[in-house]
N, C-alpha and C positions, 0 to 999 in steps of 0.2 A: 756116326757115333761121335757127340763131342769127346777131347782129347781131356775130360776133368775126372780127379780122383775126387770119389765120395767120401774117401775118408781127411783127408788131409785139408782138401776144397782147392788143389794145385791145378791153375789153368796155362794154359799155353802160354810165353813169355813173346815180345815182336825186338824183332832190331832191322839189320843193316847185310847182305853180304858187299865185304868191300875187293872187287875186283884190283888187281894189277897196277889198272889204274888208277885206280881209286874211287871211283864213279859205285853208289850206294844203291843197290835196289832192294825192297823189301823181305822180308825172312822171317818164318814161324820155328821159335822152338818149342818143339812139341816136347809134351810128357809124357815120361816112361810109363804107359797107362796097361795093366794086363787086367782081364777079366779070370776072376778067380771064383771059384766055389765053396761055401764053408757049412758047415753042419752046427746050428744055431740050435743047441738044447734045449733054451726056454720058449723058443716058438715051435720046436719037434720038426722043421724041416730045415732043408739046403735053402740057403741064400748065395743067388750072386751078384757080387759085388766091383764096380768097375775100378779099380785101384793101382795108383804109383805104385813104383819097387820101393818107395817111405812109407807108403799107406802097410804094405806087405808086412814091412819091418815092424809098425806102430799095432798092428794087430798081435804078431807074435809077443812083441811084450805085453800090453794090457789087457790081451783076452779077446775072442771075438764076440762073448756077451756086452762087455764096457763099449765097444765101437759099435754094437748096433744101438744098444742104446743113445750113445751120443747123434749119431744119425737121424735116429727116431724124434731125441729131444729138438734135432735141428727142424724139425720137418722136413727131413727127406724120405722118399720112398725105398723101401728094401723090400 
């Protein structure tokens, strides 16, 4: 499962861990990514959606009809 939220479009960040001594080896940080369930009115079934704890938040405020739709506009699959 890629680590990307469908809502948001947040992909994994790369850096650095730096040991002790300071010697650099590579490091993914992932996104807080949860698979969630939602009951979509205008299409009469559940969708689920793979989405950040922002995605989470950005749905409770604007609704989860406005993020399918933005989805949908994006050309993504739901």
């Amino acid at each position: 499962m890629s680590r990307t939220c469908q809502v948001t479009g947040a992909t994994p960040g790369f850096g650095h861990h730096v040991s002790h001594s300071h010697r650099r080896t590579k490091r993914r940080f992932d996104v807080n990514v949860q698979s969630r369930t939602y009951w979509v009115p205008s299409l009469r079934r559940n969708v689920t959606l793979t989405v950040s704890a922002r995605g989470i938040k950005t749905i409770d405020q604007r609704g989860i009809e406005a993020v399918v739709a933005g989805i949908r506009a994006r050309g993504g699959k739901v």
